[in-house]
C-alpha positions in Angstrom: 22.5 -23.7 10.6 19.3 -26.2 10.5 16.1 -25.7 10.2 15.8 -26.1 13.3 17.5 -23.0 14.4 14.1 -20.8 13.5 13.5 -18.3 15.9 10.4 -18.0 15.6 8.9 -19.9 18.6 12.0 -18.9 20.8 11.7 -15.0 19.8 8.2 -14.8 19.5 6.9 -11.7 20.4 3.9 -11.3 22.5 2.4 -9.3 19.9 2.7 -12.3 17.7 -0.3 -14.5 19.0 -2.7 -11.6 18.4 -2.4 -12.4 14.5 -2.9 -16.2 12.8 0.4 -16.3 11.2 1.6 -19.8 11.9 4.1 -19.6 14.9 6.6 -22.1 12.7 7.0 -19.5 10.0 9.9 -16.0 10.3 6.9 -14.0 8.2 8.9 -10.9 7.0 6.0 -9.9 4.4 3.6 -8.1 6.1 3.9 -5.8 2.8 2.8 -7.6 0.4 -0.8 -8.6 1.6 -0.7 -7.8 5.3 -2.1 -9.9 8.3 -5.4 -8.7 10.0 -5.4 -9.5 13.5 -7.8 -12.0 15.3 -9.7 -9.7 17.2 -10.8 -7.8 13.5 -11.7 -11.0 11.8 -13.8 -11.4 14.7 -15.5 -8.1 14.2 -15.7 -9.2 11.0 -17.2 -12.8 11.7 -20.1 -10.9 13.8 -20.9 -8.4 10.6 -20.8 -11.3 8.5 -23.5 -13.0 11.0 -25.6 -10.3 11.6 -25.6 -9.7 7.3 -26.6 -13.1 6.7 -28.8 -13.7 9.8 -31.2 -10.3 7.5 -29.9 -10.3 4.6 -32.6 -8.0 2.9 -32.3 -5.6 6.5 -29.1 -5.7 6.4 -28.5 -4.4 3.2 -31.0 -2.1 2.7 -31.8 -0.7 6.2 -28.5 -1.3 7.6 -25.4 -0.8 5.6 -25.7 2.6 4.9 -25.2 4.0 8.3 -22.3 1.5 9.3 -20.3 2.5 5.9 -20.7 6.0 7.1 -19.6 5.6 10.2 -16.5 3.6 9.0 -15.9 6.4 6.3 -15.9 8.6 9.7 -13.2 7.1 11.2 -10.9 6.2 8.4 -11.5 9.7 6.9 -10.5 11.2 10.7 -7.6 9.0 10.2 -6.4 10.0 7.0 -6.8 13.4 7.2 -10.1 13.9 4.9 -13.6 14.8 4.8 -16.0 12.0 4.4 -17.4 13.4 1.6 -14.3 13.1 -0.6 -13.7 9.1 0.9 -15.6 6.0 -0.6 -14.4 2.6 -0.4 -12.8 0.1 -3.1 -12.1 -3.1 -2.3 -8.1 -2.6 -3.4 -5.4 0.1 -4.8 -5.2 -1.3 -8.1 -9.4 -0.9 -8.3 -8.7 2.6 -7.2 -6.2 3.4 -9.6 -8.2 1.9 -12.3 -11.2 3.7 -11.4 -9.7 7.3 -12.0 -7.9 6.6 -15.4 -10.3 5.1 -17.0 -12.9 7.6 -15.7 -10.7 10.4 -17.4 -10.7 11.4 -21.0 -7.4 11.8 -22.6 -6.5 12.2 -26.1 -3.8 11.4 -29.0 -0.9 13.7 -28.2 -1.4 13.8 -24.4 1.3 12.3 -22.1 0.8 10.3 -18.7 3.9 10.6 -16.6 5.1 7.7 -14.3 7.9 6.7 -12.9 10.0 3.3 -13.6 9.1 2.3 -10.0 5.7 2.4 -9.9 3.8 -0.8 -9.3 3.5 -3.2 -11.7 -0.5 -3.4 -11.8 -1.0 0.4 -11.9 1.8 0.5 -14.6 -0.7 -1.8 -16.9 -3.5 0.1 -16.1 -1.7 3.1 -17.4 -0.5 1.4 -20.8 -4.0 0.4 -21.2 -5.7 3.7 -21.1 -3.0 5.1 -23.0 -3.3 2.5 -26.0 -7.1 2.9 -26.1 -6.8 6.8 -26.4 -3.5 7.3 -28.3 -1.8 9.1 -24.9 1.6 8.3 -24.5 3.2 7.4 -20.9 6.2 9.2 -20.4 8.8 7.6 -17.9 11.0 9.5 -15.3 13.9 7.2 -13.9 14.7 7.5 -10.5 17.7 5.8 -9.3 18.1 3.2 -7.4 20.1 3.4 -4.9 19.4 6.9 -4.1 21.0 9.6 -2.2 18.2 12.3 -1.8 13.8 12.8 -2.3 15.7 15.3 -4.2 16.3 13.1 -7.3 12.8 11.8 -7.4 11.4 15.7 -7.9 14.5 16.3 -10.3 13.7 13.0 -12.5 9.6 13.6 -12.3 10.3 17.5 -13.3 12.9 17.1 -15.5 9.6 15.3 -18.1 6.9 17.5 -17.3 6.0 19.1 -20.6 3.5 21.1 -22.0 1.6 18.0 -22.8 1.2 16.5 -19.1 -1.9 15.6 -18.1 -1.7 13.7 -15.5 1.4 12.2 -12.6 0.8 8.9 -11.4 3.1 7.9 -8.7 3.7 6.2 -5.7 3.8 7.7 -2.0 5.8 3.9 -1.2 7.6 2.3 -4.1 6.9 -1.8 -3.8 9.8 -3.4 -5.1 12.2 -0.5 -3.6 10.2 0.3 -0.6 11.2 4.0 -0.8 8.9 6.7 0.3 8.7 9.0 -2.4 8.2 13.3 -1.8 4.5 13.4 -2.9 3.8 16.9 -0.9 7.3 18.6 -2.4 6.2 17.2 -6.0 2.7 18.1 -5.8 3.4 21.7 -4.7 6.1 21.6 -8.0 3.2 20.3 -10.2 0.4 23.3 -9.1 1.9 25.9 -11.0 1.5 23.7 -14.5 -2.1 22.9 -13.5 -1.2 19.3 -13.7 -3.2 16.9 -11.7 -2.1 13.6 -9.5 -3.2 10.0 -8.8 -1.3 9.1 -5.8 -0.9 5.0 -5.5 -0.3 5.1 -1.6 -1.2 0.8 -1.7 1.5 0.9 1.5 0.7 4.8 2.9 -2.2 4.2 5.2 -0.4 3.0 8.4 2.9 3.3 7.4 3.2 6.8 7.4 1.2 9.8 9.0 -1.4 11.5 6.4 -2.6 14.5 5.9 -5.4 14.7 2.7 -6.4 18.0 3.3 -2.7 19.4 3.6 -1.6 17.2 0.1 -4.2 19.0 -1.6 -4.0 15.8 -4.3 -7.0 15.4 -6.7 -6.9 11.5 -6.5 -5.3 9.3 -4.1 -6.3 5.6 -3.5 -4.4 3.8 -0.3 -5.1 -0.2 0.9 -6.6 -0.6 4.4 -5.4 -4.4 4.8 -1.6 -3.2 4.5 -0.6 -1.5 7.7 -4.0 -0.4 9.1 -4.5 -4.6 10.0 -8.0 -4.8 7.9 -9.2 -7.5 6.4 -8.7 -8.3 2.8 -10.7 -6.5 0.2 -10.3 -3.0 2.4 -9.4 -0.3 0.8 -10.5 3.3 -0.1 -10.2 5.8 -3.0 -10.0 9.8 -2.6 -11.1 12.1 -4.9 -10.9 15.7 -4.1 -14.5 18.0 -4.1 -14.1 19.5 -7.8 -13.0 16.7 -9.5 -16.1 14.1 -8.1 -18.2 14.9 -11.2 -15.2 13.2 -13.7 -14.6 10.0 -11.6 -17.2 6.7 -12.5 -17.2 3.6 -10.6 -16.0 0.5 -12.7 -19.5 -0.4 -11.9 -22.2 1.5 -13.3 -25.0 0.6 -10.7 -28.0 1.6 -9.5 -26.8 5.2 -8.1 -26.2 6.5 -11.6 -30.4 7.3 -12.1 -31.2 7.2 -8.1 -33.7 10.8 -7.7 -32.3 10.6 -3.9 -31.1 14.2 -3.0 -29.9 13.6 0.5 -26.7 11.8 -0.5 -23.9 12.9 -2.9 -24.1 11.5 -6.4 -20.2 10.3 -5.5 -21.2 8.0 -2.2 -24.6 7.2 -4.3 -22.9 5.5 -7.1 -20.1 4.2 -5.3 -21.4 2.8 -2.1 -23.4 0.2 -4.4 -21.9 -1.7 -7.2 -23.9 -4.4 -6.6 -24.0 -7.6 -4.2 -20.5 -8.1 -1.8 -19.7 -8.8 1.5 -19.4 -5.3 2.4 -17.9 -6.6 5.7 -14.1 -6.2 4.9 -15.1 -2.2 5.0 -17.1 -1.9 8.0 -14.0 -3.6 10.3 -11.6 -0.5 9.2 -12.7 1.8 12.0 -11.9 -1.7 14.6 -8.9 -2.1 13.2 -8.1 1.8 13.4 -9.1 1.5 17.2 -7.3 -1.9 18.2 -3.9 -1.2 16.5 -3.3 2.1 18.2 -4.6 0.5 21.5 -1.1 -2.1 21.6 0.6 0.7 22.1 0.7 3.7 24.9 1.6 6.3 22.1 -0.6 4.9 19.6 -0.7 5.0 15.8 2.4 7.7 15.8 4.3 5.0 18.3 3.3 1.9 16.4 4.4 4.1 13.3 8.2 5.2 14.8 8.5 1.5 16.2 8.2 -0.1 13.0 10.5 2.1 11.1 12.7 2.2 13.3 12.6 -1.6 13.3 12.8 -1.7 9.6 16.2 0.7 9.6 17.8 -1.6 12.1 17.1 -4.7 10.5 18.5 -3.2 7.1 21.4 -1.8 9.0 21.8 -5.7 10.0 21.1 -7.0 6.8 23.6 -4.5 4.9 26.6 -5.7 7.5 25.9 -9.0 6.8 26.0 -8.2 3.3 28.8 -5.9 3.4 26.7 -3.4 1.1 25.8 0.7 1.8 22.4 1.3 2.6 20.9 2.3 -0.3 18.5 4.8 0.6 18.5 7.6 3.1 17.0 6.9 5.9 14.1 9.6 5.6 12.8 7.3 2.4 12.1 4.4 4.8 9.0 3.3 6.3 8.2 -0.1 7.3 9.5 -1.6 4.6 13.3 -1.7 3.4 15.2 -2.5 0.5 18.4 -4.3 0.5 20.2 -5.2 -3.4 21.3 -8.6 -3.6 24.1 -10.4 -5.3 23.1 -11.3 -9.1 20.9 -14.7 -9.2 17.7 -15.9 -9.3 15.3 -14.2 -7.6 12.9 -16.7 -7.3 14.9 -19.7 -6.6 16.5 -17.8 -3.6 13.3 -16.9 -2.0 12.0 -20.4 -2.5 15.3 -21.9 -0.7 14.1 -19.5 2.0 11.3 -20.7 2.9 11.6 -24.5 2.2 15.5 -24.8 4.4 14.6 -22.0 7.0 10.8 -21.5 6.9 11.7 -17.6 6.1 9.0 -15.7 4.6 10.2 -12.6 2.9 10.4 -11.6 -1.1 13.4 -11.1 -3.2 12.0 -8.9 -6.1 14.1 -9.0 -9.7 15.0 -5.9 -10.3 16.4 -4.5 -13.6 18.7 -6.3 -15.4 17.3 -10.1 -15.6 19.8 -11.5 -12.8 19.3 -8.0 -10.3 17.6 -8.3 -7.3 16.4 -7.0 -4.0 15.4 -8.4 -0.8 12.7 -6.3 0.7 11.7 -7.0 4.6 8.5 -5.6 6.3 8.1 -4.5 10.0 4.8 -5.4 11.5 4.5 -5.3 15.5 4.8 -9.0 16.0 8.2 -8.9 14.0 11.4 -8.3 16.1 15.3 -8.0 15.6 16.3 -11.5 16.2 13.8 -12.1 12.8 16.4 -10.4 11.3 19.0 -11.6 12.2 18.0 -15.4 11.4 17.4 -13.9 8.1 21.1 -12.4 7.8 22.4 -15.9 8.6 19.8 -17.8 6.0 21.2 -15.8 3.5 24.7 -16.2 4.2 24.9 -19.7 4.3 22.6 -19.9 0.6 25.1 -17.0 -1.0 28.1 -19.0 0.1 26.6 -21.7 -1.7 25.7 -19.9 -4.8 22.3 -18.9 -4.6 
């Protein structure tokens, strides 16, 4: 195999040349910071031109109505009322939003998991230090047989001390999707509250707000929804608005304005930003489920279905079980590797066979996972340049 061999040009979907992702380049990543197609940057080129063609009208005349309406449509999409929806430019904002907004004290435990993102993770040491809280950590296994485990390893730590769950809806480095509606109908008899990170949820799988019944959820619009960078949004159900701050204490924390919720008034301005990023999420809503004749639910099944045949490829080539049922998958799969350095594998990747895709450490310091993303300009023959990349840099110790 030479470098040569990339399929990329010879495979390329047609899908492919509605995104900038260089043509030269297998881009199996889509997860990490997704890819917003060319027609939503353009939407977002003309906001950006009509912002700074006014910038006072813009701002202060305009803005308000076009974040509305693209609360509107992400909140349709979601499965929320607008009122509960306010935008943040990324998951990790929105999970640091809620815990440092809420009081906890010396003796209190914070419950996670040893999967949850890295970022989030911090943010939970970090209120926990400054209050004397103590995370408590549930271990779910990886690789997995059942959801089942997850609700048995999350339960198994609740204690009379709980205050609050914070947990993935899609694990990062394992790309499992985790049972957040069993778990939070397990958590409601305690009275114990949840902060759903759903960075990869919106897109990836359908959603449902209302039905979860969560108190806080925060999801990233510039994952699977195809949004630009900086697009995201953080949920906070009706009773527990009064508790949640912005990071930014701005001009909505004294406005006498009666006509808007004190929520959407302290959050909707944090100061000066290109709001632009929010006001393309209801294009990108629109244009993505326009590829397809069964829209978002089509696009959704296609791109699971995509990422469980790739990993099915992937584990024959590696001659490992799949190590998830294939109910945890969404767009994203998770593959264990031989032991070895993560990082020097995924740079031979991309510097001998222009192969984008992360191997995450995992565990133990030599441990480590491949994780591939499906995105609608990805196809099987992606996959299966991947299978033989890896091959040929295994057989020579990689």
């Amino acid at each position: 195999m030479t470098d040569s061999s990339s399929p990329a040009a010879a495979f390329e979907p047609e899908w492919k040349r509605l995104w900038l992702i260089n043509p030269g380049i297998t881009f199996l990543n889509h997860g990490s910071f997704g890819a917003c197609p060319i027609a939503v940057l353009e939407k977002q080129q003309e906001l950006r031109h009509l912002l700074e063609s006014e910038p006072l009208r813009f701002m202060e005349d305009q803005l308000e109505s076009l974040l509305d309406a693209a609360r509107q449509a992400l909140a349709d999409f979601v499965g929320a009322s607008p009122s509960e929806l306010v935008f943040v430019p990324n998951a990790t904002t929105g999970i640091n939003t809620v815990l440092r907004s809420l009081s906890f004290q010396p003796g209190d435990e914070l419950l996670t998991t040893n999967q949850e993102y890295n970022a989030s993770r911090n943010a939970l040491n970090f209120v926990a230090a400054q209050s004397g809280a103590t995370v408590i950590v549930a271990e779910i296994p990886f690789p997995i047989a059942s959801p089942n485990q997850v609700i048995d390893a999350v339960m198994a730590k609740i204690s009379a001390r709980t205050r609050l769950v914070l947990i993935d809806q899609v694990t990062s480095q394992t790309a499992l999707i985790l049972p957040i509606e069993a778990l939070v109908q397990r958590l409601k008899p305690f009275g114990i509250e949840v902060l759903v990170d759903a960075a990869h949820a919106p897109g990836m799988i359908p959603l449902n707000l209302r039905e979860l019944g969560v108190a806080y959820y925060t999801g990233n619009c510039h994952k699977w929804i195809c949004a630009p960078k900086g697009a995201a949004f953080l949920y906070v159900r009706q009773d527990q608005q009064s508790r949640i701050r912005p990071l930014v204490i701005s001009h909505g924390a004294n406005s006498p304005r009666l006509d808007r919720s004190r929520f959407h008034l302290e959050f909707d301005w944090m100061g000066t930003t290109d709001p632009t990023s929010y006001l393309c999420v209801s294009k990108a809503i629109d244009w993505m489920a326009a590829l397809l004749p069964g829209g978002w639910a089509e696009l959704m099944t296609r791109n699971q279905e995509m990422a469980l045949a790739a990993r099915a490829m992937l584990c024959d080539a590696l001659n490992v079980a799949p190590p998830s049922p294939d109910c945890m998958i969404g767009s994203m799969a998770g593959v264990p590797l031989p032991p070895g350095s993560a990082k020097g594998l995924q740079m031979q990747l991309f510097d001998r066979f222009q192969i984008e895709v992360p191997i995450i450490p995992w565990q133990g310091v030599t441990d480590r996972l491949l994780r591939v993303s499906v995105q609608l300009y990805n196809s099987l023959p992606d996959y299966d340049y991947l299978s033989k990349a890896l091959l040929v840099l295994l057989a020579e110790g990689a």
